[in-house]
N, CA, C and O atoms as a Tinker XYZ file with bonds, in Angstrom:
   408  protein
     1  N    -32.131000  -24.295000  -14.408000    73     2
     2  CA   -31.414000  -24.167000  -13.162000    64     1     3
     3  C    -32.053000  -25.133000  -12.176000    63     2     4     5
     4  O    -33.215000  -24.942000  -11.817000    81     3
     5  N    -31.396000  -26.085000  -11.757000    73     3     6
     6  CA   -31.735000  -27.206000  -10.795000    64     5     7
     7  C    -30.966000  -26.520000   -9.553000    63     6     8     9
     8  O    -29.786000  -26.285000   -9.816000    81     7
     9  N    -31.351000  -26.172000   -8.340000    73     7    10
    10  CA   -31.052000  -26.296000   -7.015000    64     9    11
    11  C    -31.587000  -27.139000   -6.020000    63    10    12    13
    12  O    -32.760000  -27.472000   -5.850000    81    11
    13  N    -30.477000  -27.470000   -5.323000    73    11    14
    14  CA   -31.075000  -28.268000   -3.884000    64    13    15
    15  C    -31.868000  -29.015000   -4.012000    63    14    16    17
    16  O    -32.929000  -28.892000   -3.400000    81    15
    17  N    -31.570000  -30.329000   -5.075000    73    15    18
    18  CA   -32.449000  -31.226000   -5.348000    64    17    19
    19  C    -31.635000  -32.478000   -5.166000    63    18    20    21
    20  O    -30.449000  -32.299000   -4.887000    81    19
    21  N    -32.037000  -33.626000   -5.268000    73    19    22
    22  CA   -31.309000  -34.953000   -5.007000    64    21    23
    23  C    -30.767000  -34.905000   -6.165000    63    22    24    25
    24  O    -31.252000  -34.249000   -7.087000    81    23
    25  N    -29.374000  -35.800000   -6.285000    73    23    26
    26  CA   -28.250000  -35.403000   -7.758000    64    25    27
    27  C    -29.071000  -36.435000   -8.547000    63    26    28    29
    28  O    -29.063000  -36.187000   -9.753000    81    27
    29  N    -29.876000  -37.674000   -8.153000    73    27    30
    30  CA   -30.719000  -38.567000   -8.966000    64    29    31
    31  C    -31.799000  -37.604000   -9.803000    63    30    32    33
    32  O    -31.702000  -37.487000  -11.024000    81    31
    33  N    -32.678000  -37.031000   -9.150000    73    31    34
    34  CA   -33.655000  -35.739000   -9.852000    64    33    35
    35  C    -32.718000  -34.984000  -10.976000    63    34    36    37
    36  O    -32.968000  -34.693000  -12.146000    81    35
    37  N    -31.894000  -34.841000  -10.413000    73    35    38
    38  CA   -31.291000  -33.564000  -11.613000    64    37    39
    39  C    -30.601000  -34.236000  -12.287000    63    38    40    41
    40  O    -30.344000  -33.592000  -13.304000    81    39
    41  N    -29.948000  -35.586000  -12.312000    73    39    42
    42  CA   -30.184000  -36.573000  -13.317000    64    41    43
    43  C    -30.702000  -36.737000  -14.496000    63    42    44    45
    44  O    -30.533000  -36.331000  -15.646000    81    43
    45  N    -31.445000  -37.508000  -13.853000    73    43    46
    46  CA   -33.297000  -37.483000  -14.587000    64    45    47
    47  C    -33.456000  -36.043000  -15.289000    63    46    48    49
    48  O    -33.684000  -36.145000  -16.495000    81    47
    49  N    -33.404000  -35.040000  -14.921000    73    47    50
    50  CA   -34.234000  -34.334000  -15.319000    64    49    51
    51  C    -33.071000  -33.687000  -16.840000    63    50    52    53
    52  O    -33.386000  -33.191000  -17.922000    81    51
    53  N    -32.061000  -33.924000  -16.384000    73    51    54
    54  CA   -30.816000  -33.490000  -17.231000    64    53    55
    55  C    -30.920000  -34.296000  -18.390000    63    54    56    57
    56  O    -30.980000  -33.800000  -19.515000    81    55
    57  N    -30.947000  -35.602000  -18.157000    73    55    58
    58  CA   -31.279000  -36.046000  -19.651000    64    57    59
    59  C    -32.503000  -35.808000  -19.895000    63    58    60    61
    60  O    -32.676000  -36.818000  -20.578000    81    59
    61  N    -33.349000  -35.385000  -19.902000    73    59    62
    62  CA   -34.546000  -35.042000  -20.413000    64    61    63
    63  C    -34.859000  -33.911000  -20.915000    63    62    64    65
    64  O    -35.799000  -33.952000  -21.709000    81    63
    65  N    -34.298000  -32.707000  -20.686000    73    63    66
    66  CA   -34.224000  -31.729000  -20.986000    64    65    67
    67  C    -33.570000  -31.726000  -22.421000    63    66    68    69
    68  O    -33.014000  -32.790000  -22.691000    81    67
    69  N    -33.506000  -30.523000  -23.631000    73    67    70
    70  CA   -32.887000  -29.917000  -24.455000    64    69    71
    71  C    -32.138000  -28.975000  -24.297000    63    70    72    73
    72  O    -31.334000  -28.602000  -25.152000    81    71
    73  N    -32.261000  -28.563000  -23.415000    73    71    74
    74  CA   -31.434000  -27.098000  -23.198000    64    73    75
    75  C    -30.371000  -27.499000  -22.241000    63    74    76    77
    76  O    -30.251000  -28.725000  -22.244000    81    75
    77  N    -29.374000  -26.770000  -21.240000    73    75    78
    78  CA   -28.197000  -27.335000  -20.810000    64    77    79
    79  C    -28.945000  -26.980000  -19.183000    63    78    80    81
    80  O    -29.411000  -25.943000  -18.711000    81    79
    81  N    -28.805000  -28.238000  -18.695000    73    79    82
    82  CA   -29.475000  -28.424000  -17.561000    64    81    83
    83  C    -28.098000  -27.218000  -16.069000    63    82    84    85
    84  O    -26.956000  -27.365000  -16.504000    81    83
    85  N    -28.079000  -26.805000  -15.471000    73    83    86
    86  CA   -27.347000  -25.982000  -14.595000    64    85    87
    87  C    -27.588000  -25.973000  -13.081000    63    86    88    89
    88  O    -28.566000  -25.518000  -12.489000    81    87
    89  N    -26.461000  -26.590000  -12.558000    73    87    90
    90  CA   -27.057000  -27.233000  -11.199000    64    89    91
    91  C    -26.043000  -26.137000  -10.028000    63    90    92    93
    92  O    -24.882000  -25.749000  -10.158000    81    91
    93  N    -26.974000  -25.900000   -8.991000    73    91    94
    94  CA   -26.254000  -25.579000   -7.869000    64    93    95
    95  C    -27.071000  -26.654000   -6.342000    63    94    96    97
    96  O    -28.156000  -26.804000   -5.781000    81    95
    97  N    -26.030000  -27.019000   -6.297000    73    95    98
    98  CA   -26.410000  -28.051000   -4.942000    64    97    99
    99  C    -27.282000  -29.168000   -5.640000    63    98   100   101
   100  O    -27.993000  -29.849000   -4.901000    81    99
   101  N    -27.290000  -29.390000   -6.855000    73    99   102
   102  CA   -27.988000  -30.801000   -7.367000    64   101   103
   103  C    -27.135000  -32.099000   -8.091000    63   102   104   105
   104  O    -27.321000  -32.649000   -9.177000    81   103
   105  N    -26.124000  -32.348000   -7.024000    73   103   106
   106  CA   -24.922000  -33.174000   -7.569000    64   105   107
   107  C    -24.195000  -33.094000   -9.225000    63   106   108   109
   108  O    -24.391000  -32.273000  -10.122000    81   107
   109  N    -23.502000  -34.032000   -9.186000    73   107   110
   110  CA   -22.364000  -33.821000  -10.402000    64   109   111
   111  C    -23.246000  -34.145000  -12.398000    63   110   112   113
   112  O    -22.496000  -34.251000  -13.368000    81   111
   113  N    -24.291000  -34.206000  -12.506000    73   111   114
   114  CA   -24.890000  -34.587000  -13.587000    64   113   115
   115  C    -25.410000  -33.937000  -14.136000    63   114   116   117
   116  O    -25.817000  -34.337000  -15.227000    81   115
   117  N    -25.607000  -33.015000  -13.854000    73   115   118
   118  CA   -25.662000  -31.278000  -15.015000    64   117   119
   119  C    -25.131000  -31.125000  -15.970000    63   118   120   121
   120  O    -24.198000  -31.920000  -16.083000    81   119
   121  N    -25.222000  -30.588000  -16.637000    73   119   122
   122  CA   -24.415000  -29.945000  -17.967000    64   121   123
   123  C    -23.391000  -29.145000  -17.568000    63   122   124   125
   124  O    -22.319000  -29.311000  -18.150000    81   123
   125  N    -23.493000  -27.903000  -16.291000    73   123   126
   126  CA   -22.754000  -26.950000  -15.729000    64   125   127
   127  C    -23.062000  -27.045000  -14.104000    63   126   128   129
   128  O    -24.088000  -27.378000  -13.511000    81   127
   129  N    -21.847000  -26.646000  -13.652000    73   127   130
   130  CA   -22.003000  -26.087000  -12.270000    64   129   131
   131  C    -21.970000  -24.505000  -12.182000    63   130   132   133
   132  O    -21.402000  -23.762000  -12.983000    81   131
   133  N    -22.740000  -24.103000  -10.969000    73   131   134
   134  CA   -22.647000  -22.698000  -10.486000    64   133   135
   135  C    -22.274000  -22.882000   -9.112000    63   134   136   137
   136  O    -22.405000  -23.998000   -8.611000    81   135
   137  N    -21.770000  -21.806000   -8.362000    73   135   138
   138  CA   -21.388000  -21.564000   -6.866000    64   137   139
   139  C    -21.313000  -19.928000   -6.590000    63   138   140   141
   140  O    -20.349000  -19.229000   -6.902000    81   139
   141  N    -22.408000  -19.503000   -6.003000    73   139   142
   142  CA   -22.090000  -18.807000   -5.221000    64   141   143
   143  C    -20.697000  -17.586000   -5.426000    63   142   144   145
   144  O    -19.797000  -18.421000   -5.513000    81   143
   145  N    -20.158000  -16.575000   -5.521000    73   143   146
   146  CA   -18.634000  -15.998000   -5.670000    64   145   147
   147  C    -18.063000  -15.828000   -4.029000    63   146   148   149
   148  O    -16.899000  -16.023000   -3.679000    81   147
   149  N    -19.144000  -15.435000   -3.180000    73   147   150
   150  CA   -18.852000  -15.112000   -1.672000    64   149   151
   151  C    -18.705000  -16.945000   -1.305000    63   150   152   153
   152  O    -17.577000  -17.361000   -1.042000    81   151
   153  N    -19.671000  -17.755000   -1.313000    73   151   154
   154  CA   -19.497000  -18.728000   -0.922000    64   153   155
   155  C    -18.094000  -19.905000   -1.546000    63   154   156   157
   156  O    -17.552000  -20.650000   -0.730000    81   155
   157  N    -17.678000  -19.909000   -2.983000    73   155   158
   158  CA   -16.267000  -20.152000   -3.506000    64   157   159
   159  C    -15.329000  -18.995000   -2.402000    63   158   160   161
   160  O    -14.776000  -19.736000   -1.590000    81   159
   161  N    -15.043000  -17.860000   -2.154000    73   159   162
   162  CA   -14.035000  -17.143000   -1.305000    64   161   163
   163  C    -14.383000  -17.648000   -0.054000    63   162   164   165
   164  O    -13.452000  -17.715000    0.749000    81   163
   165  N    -15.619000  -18.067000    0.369000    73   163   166
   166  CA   -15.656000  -18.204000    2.462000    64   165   167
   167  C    -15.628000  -17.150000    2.625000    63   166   168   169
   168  O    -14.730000  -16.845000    3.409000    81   167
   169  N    -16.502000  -15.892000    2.070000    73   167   170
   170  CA   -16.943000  -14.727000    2.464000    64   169   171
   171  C    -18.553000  -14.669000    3.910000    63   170   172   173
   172  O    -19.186000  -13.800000    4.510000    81   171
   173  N    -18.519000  -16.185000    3.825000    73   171   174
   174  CA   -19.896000  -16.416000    4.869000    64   173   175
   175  C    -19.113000  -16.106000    6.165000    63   174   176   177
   176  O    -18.047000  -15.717000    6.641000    81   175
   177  N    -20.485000  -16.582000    6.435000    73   175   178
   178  CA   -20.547000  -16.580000    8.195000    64   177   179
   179  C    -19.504000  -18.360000    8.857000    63   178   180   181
   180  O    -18.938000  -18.677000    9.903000    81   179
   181  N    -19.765000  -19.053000    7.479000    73   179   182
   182  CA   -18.713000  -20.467000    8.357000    64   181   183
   183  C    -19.614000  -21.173000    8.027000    63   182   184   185
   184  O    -19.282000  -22.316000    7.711000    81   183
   185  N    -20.748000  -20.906000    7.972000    73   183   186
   186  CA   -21.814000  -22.055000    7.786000    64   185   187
   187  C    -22.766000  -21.830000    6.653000    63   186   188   189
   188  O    -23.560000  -20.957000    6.302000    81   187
   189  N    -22.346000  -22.985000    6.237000    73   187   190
   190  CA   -22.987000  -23.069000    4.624000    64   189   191
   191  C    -23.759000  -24.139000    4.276000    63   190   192   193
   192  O    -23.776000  -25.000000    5.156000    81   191
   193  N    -24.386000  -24.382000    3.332000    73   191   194
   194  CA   -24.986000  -25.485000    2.794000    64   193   195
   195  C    -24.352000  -26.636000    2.028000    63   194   196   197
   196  O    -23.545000  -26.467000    1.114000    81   195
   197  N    -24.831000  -27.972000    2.522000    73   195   198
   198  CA   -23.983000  -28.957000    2.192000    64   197   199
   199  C    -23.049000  -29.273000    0.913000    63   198   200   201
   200  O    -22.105000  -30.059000    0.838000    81   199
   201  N    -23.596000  -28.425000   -0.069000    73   199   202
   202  CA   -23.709000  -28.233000   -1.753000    64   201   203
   203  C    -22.166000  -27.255000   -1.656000    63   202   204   205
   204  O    -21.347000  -27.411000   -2.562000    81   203
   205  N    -21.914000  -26.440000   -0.711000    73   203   206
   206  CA   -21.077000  -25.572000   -0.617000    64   205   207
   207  C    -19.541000  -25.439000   -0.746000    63   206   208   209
   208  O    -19.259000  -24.542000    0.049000    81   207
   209  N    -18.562000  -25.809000   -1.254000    73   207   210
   210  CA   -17.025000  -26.048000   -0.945000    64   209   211
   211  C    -16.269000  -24.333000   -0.950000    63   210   212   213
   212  O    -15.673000  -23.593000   -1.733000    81   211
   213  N    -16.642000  -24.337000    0.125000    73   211   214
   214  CA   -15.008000  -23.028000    0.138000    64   213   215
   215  C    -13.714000  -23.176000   -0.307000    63   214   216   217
   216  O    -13.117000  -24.115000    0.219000    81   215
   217  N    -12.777000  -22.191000   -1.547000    73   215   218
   218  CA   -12.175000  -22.356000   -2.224000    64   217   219
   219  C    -10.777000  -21.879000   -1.147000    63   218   220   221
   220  O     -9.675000  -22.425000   -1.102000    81   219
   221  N    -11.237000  -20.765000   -0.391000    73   219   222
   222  CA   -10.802000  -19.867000    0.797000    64   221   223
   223  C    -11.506000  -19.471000    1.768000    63   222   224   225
   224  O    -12.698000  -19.705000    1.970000    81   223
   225  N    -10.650000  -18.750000    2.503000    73   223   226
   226  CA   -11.814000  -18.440000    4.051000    64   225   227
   227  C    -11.300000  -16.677000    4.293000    63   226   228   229
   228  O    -10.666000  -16.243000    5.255000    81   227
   229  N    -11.789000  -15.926000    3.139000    73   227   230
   230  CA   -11.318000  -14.297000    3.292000    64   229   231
   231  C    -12.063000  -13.509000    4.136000    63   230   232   233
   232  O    -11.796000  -12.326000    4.344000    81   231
   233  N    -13.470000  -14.412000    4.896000    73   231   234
   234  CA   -14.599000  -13.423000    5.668000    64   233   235
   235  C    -13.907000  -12.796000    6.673000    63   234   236   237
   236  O    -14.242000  -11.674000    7.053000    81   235
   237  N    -12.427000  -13.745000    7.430000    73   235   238
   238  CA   -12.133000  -12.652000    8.649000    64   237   239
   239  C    -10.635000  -11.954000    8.092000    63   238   240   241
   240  O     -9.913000  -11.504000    8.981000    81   239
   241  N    -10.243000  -11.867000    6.949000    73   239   242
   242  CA    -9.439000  -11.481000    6.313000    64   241   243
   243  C     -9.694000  -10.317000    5.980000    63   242   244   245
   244  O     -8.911000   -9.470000    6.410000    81   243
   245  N    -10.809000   -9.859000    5.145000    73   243   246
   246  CA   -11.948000   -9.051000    4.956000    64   245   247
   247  C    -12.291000   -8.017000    5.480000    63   246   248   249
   248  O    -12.357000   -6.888000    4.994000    81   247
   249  N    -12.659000   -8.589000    7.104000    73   247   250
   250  CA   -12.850000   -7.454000    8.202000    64   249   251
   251  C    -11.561000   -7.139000    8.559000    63   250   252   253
   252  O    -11.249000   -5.967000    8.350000    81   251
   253  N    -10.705000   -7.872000    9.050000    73   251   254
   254  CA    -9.437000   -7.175000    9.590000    64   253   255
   255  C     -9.365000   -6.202000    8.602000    63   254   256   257
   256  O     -9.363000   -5.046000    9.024000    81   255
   257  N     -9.319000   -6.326000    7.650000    73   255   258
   258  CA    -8.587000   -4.976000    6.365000    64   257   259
   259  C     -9.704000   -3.718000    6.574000    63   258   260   261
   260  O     -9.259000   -2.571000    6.594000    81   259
   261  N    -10.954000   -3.914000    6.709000    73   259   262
   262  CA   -11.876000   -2.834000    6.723000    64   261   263
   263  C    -11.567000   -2.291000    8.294000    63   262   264   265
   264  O    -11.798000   -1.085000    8.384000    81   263
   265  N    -11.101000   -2.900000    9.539000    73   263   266
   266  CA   -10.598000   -2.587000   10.464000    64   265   267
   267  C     -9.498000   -1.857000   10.295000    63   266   268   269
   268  O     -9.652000   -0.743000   10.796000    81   267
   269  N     -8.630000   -1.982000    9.886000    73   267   270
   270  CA    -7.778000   -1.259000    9.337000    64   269   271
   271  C     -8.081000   -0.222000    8.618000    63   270   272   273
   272  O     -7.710000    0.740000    9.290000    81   271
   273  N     -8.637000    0.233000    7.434000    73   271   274
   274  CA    -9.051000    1.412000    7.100000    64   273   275
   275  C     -9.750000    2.350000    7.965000    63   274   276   277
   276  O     -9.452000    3.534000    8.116000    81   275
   277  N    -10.764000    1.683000    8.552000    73   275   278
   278  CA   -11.517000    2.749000    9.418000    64   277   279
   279  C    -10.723000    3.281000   10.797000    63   278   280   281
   280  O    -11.056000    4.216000   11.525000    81   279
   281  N     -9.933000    2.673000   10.883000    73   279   282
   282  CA    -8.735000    3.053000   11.786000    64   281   283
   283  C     -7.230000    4.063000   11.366000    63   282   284   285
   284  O     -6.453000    4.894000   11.836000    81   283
   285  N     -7.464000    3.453000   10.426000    73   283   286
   286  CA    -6.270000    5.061000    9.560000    64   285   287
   287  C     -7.141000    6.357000    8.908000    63   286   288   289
   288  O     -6.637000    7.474000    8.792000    81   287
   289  N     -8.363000    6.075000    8.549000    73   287   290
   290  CA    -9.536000    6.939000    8.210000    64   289   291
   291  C     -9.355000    7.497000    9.800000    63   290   292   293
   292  O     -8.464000    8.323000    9.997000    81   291
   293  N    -10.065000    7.119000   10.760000    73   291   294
   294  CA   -10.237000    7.906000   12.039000    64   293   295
   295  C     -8.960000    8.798000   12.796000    63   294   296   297
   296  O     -8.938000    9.826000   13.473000    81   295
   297  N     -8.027000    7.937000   12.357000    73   295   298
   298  CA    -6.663000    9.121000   12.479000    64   297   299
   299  C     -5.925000    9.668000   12.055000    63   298   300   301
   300  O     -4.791000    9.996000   12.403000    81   299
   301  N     -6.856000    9.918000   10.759000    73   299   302
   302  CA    -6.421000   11.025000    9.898000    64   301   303
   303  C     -4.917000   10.600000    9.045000    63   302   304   305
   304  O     -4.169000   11.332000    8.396000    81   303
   305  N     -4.818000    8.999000    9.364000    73   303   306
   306  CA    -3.910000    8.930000    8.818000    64   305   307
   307  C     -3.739000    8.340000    7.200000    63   306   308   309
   308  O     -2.717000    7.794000    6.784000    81   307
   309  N     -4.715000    8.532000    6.572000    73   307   310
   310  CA    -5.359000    7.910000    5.751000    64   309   311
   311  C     -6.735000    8.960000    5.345000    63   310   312   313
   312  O     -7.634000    9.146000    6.165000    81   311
   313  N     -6.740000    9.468000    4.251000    73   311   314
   314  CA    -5.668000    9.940000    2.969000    64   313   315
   315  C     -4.128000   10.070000    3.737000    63   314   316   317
   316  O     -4.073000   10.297000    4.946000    81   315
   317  N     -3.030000    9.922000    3.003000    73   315   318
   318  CA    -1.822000   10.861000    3.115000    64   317   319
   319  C     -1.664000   11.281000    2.253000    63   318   320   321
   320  O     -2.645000   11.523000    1.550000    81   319
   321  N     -0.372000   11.611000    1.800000    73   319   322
   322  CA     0.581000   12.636000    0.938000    64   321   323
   323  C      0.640000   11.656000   -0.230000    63   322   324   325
   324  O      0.717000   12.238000   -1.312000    81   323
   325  N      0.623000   10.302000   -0.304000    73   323   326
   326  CA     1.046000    9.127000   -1.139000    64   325   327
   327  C     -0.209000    9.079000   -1.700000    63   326   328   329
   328  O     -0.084000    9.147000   -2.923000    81   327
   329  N     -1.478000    8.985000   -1.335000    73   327   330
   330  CA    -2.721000    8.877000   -1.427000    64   329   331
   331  C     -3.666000   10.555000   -2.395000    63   330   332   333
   332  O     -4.809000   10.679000   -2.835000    81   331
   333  N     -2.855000   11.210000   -2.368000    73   331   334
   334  CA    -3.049000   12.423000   -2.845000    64   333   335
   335  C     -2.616000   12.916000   -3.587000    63   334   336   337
   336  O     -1.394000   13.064000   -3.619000    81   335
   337  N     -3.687000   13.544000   -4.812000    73   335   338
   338  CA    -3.073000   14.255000   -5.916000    64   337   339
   339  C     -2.623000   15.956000   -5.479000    63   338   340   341
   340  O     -3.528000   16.576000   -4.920000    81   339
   341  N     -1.820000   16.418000   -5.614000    73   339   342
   342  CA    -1.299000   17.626000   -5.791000    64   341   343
   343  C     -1.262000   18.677000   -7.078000    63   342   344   345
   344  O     -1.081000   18.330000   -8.245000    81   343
   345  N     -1.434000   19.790000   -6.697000    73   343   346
   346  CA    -2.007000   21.097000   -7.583000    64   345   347
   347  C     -0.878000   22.130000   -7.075000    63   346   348   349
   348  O     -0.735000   22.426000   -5.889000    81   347
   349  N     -0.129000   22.615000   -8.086000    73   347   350
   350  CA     0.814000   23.680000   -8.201000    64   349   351
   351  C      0.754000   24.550000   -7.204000    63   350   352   353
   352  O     -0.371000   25.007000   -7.006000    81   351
   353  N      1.886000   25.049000   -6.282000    73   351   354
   354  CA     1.287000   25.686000   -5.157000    64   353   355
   355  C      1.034000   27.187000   -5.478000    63   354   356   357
   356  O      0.827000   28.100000   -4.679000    81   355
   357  N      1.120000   27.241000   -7.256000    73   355   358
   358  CA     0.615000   28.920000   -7.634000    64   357   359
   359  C     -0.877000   28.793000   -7.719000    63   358   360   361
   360  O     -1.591000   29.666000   -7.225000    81   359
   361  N     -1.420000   27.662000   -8.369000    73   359   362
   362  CA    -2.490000   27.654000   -9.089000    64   361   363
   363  C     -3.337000   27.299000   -7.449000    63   362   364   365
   364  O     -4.550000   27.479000   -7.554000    81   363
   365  N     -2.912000   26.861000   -6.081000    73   363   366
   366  CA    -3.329000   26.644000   -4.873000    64   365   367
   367  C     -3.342000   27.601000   -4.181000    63   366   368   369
   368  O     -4.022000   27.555000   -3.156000    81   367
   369  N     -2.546000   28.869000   -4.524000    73   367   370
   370  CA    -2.275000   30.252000   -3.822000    64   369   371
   371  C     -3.879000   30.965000   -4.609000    63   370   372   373
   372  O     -4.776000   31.433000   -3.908000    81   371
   373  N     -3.937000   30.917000   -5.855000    73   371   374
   374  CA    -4.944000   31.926000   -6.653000    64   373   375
   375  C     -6.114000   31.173000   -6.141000    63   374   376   377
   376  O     -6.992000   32.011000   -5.935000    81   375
   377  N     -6.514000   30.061000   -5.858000    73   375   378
   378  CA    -7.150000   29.076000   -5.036000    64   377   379
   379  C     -8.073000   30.096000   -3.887000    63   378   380   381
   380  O     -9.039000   30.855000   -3.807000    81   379
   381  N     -7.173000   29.582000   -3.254000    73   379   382
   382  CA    -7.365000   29.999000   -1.884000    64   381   383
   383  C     -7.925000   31.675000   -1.632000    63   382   384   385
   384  O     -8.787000   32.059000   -0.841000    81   383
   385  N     -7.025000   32.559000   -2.695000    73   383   386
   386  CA    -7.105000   33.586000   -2.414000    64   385   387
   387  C     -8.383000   34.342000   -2.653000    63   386   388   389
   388  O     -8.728000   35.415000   -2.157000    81   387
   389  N     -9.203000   33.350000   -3.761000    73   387   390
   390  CA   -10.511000   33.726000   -4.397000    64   389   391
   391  C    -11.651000   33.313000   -3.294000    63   390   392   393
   392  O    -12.781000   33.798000   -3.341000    81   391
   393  N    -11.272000   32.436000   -2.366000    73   391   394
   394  CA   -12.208000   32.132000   -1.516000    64   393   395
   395  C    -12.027000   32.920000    0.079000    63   394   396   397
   396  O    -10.997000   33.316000    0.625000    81   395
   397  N    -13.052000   32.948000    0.420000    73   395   398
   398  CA   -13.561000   34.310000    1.535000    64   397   399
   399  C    -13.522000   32.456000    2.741000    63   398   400   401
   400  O    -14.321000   31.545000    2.525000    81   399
   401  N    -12.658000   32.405000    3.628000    73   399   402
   402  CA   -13.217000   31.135000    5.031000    64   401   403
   403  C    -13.148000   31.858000    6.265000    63   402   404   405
   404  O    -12.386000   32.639000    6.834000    81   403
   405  N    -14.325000   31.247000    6.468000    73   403   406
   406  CA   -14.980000   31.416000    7.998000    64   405   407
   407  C    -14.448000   30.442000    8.614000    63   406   408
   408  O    -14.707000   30.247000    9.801000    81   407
């Protein structure tokens, strides 16, 4: 695994090696590339390292949606009826009836 090295070094070092040289941020002369899975989506903050290409930009995509849940979570609107499994309203009557609520 070569990182963050000049793509000449990992070059060099790629043909020299036996085994399959694997570069992140050490230019195109590797055997393989790696990236990041948050940094391929643009799950960052926006600012990345030069080595970096965002495939997409889902970080404020992301939050809006978790904004959204915690906002149907807080008003109860979320679970619903669609979201919920249901139990026979006999087998929910013998339920209930076995339990003593305060």
């Amino acid at each position: 695994m070569l990182e963050g090295v000049p793509d000449i070094v990992s070059e060099l070092i790629t043909r020299e090696v036996d085994i399959p040289a694997i570069g992140i941020g050490a230019g195109p002369a590797t055997d393989r590339q790696v990236l990041a899975l948050h940094d391929v989506l643009g799950l960052g903050s926006g600012s990345y390292p030069k080595f970096v290409r965002p495939y997409a930009s889902l970080a404020d995509e992301a939050t809006a949606a978790l904004e959204r849940h915690v906002a149907d979570v807080t008003s109860s609107d979320f679970p619903g009826e669609d979201e919920s499994d249901d139990v026979l309203d006999e087998i929910a009557a013998v339920m209930f009836r076995s339990r003593k609520f305060v």
